[in-house]
C-alpha positions in Angstrom: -50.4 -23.1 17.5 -50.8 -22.2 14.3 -50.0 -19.0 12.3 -52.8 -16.6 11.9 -52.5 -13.6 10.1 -55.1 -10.6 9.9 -56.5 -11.0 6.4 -56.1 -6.7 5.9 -53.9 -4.7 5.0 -53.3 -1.3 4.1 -52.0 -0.1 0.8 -52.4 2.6 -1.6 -50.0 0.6 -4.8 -52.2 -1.4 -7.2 -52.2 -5.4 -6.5 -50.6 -6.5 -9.6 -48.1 -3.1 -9.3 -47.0 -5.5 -6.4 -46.9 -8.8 -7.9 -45.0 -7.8 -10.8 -42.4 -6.5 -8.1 -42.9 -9.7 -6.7 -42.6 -11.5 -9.8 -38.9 -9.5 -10.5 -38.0 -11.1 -7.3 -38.7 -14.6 -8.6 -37.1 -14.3 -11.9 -34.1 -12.7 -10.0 -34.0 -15.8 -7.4 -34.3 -18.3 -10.0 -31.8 -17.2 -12.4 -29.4 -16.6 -9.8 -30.1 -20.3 -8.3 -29.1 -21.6 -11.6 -27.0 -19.8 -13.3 -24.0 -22.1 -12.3 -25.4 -24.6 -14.1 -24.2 -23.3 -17.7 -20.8 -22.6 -16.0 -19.2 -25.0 -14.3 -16.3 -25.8 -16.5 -14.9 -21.9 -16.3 -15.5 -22.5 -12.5 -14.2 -25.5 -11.7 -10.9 -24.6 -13.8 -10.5 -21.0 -11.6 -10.8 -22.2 -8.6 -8.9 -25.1 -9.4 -11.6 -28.0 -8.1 -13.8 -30.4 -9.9 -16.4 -30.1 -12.2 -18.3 -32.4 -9.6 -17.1 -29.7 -6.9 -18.6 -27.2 -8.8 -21.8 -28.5 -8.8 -22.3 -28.8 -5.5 -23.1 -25.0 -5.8 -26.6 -26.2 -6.7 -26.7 -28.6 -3.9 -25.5 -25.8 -0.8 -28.2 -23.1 -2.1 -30.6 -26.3 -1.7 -29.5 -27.2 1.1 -30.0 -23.5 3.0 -33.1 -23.4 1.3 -34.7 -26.5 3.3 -33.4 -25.2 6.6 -34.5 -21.7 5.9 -38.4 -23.2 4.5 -38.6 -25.0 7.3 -37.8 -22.7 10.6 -38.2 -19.3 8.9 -41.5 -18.3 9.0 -41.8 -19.7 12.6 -38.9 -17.8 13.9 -40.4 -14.6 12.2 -44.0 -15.3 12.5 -44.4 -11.6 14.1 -42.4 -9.7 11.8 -44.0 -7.5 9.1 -44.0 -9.4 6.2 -42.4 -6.4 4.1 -39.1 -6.0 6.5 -38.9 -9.7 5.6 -39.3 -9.8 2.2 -36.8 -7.1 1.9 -34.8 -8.8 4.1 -34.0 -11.6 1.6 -33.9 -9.7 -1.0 -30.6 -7.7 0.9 -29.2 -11.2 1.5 -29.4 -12.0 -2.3 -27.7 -8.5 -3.2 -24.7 -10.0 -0.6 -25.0 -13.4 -2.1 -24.2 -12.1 -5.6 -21.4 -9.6 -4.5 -19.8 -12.3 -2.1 -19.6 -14.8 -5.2 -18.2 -12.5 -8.3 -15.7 -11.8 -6.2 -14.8 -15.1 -4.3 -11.1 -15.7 -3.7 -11.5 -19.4 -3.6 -13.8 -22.0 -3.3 -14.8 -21.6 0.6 -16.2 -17.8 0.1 -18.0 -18.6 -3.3 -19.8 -21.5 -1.5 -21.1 -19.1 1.6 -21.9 -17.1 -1.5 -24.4 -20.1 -2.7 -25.3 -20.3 0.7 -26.6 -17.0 1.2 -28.5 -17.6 -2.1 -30.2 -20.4 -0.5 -31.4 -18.6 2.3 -33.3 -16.1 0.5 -34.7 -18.6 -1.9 -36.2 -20.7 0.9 -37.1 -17.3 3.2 -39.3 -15.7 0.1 -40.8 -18.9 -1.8 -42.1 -20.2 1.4 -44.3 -16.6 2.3 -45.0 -16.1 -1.7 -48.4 -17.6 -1.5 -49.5 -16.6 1.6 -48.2 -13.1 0.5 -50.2 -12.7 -2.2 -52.9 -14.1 -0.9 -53.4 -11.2 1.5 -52.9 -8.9 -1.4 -54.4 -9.9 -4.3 -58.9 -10.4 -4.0 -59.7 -14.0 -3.8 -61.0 -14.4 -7.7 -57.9 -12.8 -9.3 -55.7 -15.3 -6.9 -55.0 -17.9 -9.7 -53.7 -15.2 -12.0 -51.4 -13.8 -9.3 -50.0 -16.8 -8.6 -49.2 -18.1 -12.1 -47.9 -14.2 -12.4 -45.0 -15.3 -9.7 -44.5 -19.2 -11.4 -43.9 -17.0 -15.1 -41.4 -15.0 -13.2 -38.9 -18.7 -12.4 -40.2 -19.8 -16.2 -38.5 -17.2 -17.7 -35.6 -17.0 -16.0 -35.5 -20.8 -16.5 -35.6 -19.7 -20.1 -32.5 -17.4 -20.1 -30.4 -18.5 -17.2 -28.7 -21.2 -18.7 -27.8 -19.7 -22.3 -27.2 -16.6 -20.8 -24.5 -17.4 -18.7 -22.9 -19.6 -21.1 -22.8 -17.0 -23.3 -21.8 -14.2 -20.4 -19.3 -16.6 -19.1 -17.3 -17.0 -22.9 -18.3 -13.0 -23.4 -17.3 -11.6 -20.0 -16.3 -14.1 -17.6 -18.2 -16.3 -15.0 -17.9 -13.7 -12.6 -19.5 -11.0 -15.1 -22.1 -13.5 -15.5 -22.9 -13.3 -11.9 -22.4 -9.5 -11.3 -25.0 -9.2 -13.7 -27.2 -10.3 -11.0 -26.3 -7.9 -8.9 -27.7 -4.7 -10.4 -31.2 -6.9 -11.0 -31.0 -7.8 -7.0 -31.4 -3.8 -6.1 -33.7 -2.7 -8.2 -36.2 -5.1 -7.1 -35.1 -4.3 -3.3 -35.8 -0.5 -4.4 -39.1 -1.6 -6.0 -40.3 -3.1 -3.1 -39.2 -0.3 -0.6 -42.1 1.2 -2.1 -44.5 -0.9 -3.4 -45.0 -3.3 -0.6 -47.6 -2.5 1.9 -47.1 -3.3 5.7 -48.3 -6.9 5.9 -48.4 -7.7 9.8 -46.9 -11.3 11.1 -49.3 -13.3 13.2 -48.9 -15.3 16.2 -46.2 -18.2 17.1 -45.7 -20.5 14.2 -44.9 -24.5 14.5 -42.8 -26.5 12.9 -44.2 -29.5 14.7 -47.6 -28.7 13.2 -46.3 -28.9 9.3 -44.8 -32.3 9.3 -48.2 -33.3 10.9 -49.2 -33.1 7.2 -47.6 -36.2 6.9 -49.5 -38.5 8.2 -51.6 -37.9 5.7 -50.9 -40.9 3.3 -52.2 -39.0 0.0 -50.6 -35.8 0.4 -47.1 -37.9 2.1 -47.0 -40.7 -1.2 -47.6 -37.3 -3.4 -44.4 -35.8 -1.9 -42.6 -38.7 -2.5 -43.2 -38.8 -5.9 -42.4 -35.0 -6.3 -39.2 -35.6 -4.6 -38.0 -38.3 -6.9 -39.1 -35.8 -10.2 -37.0 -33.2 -9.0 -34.0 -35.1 -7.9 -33.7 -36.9 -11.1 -34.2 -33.3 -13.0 -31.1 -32.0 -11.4 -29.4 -35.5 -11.5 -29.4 -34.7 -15.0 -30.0 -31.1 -16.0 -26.7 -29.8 -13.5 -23.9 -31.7 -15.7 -25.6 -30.4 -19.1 -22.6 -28.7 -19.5 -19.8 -30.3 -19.5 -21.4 -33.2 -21.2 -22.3 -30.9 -24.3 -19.2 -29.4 -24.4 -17.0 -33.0 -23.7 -19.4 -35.5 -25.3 -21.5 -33.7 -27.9 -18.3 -31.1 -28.6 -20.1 -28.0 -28.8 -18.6 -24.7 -28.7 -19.8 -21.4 -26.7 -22.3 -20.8 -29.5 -24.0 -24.2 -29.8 -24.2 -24.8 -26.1 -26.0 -21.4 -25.8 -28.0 -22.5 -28.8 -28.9 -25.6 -27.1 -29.6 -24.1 -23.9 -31.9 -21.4 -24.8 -33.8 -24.3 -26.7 -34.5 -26.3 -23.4 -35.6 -22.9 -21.9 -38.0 -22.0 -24.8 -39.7 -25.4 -24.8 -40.0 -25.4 -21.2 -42.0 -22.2 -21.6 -44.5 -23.4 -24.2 -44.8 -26.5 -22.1 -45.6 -24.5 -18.8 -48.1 -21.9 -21.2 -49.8 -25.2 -22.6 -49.8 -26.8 -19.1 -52.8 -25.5 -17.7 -55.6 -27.1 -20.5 -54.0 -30.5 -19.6 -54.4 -30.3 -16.0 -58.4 -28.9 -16.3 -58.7 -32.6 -16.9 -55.8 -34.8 -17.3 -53.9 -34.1 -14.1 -53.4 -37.6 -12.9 -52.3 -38.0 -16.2 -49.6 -35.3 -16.4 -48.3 -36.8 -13.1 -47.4 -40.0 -14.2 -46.8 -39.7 -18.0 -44.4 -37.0 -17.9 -41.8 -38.2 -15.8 -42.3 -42.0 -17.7 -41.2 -39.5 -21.0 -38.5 -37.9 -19.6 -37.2 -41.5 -18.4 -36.8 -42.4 -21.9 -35.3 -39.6 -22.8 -32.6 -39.5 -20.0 -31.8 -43.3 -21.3 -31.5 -42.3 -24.9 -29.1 -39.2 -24.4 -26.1 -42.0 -23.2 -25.9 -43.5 -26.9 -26.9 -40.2 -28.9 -24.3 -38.4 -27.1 -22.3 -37.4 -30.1 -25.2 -36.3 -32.5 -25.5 -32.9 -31.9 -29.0 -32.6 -33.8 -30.5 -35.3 -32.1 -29.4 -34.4 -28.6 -30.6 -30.5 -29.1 -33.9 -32.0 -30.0 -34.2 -34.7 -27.2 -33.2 -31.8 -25.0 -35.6 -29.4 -26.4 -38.3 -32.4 -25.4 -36.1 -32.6 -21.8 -37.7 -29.0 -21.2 -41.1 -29.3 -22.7 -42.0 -32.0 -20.3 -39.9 -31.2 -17.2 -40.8 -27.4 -16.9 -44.0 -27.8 -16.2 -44.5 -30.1 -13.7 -44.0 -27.9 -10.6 -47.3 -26.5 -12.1 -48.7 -29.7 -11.9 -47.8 -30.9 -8.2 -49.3 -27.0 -7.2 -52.1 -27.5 -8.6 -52.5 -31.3 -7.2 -51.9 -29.6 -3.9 -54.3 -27.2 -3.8 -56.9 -30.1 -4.6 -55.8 -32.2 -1.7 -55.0 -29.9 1.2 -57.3 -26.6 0.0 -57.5 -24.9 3.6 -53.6 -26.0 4.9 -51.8 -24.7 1.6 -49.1 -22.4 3.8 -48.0 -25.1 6.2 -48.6 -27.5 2.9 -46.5 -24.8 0.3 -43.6 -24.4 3.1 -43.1 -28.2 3.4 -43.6 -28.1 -0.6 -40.6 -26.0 -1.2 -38.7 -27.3 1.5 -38.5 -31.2 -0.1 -38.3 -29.7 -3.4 -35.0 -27.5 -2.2 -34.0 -30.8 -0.6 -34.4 -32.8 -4.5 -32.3 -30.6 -5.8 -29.6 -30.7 -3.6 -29.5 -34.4 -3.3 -30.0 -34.7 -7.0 -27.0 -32.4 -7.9 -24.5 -33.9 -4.8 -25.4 -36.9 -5.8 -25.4 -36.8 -9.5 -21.6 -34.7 -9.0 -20.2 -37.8 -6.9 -21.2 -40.2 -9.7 -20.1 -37.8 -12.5 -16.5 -37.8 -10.7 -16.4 -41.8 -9.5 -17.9 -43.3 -12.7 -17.9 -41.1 -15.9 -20.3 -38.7 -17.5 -23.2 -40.9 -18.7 -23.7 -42.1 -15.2 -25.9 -39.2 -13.6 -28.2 -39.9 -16.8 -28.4 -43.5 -16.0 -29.3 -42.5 -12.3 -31.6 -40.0 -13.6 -34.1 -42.4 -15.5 -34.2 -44.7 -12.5 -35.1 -41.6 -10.4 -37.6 -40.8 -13.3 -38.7 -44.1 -13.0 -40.0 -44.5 -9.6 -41.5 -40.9 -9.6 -44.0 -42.2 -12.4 -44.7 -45.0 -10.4 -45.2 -43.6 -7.1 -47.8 -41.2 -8.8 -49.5 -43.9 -10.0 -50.1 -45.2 -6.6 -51.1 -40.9 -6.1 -53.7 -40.8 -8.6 -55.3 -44.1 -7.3 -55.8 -42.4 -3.8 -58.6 -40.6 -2.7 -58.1 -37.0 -0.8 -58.2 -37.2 2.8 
């Protein structure tokens, strides 16, 4: 059976007074998903593991993130959507507490993992959340609202914990979190309205999207973007700081440059895909192929490596806007069952991505995960090809 939800609810907070909590939430989620990213060398060296080890702190927030997308919202179909929502939100407060102050590398990983079930738990009700709150017109606006929330924090994450973690320590870096975490809980203690669960969910029902061959090749595609992204963008860090030798300073530099051109790429995104969506789909990823290939011999030019990386985030950034939008265009009425399976193979791309970008980092040197990311590139501009020469079912 599917979820079905009654469409009212009461509330006397303005809409977007409630999607700018929610949109806290998303910067908060996102910075803390990635924050590791800028800092596995002062991790890896305190808990005494690899720098490979290290990353797989992307891949077990991933990795609780599918599971939680998945079986979540059938498991708490008849919840209230608030108790829910704040529900995660009190797992990311624990999530950031249990990992500034991890003893070793076992407690800061169930730290990651808690991380990855609030990330799967709240991005797969966003949608349908603000879709009960915000009037149909102004829906567009609401949702690109939430997706400005995980640009921005895309945009300071990185630098800023490179530049808390040489300031304050990796574990002040993720502290900072912390404080973040409750004020949005507090915030939506009072801003959300009661939002009624429906009736028995099925898991069953949203892999049934699958068999249709549009929307299945389209996920495909997606899948292959996103792995090669975090293929490459986790082990930014040490190959900066190894290959290109920059300090603190320059890697934050560097960092906060890929951030900034990722949001004027996602600000610019939406004129290109009035028109050009099929476009966007298969061009960007065939750029960022070329771009992953030329970092390997450029490695030591500091100049040319900020810019290609500046271009890394002005063409990768936005293409989660691009595969929403292509959804909505192929599965219009069966976007929550489509946004839940969305979120949970995107979770799943990242954590294969960064596992399997780590083992080749450890086993064959630090140009290899670049490599593997243009073939990964590769095939998810081809695959969209074969997407944009589909017709909707």
């Amino acid at each position: 059976m599917e979820t079905t939800y009654d469409n009212q609810i009461e509330s006397t907070a303005s809409p977007w007074g409630i999607v700018i909590c929610m949109t806290l939430m998303t910067f908060t989620l996102v910075a803390s998903e990635f924050l590791p990213v800028s800092l596995l060398t002062p991790i890896a060296d305190e808990l005494s593991i690899t720098v490979g080890q290290a990353g797989q702190a992307i891949s077990v927030s991933g990795f609780f993130a599918v599971v939680t997308s998945l079986f979540s919202n059938a498991l708490l179909a008849r919840l209230d959507r608030r108790a829910v929502v704040l529900s995660y939100t009190g797992v990311l407060v624990l999530s950031g507490l249990a990992i500034t102050f991890a003893p070793n590398y076992l407690v800061f990983m169930v730290g990651r993992a808690l991380i990855g079930v609030s990330i799967g738990g709240f991005w797969s009700l966003s949608t349908a959340i603000m879709a009960r709150i915000v009037s149909g017109p102004d829906l567009p606006k609401a949702l690109a609202m939430l997706q400005g929330g995980s640009a921005l924090a895309s945009v300071v994450a990185q630098p800023l914990g490179s530049f808390l973690g040489g300031l304050i320590g990796w574990r002040g870096a993720f502290f900072i979190m912390v404080p973040i975490a409750i004020i949005a809980f507090i915030w939506q203690v009072f801003a959300l309205p009661k939002i009624p669960g429906g009736g028995a969910g099925s898991v069953r029902s949203t892999f049934g999207l699958l068999r249709n061959r549009t929307f299945a090749i389209g996920m495909a595609a997606m899948t292959f973007f996103f792995m090669g992204q975090f293929a490459l963008s986790t082990y930014l860090r040490p190959f900066l700081g190894d290959v290109t030798g920059l300090d603190v300073n320059g890697l934050s530099l560097v960092l906060l440059g890929i951030g900034l051109a990722g949001l004027l790429g996602t600000s610019m995104i939406g004129f290109l895909l009035r028109s050009h969506l099929s476009t966007v789909l298969v061009s960007f990823p065939a750029a960022l192929m070329l771009i992953a290939v030329l970092l390997i011999p450029l490695g030591p030019s500091a100049l040319t490596i900020g810019a290609l990386l500046a271009l890394f985030g002005l063409f990768a950034t936005p293409i989660p806007v691009a595969w929403g939008t292509w959804l909505t265009r192929i599965i219009p009425s069966e976007l929550e069952a489509g946004g839940g399976l969305q979120v949970a193979l995107i979770q799943f791309a990242i954590t294969f991505g960064a596992f399997t970008g780590g083992m080749l980092f450890d086993s064959a040197g630090w140009w290899s995960p670049f490599a593997y990311s243009a073939i990964l590139f590769m095939v998810s501009s081809v695959v969209a090809v074969g997407v944009t020469r589909l017709r909707p079912r």
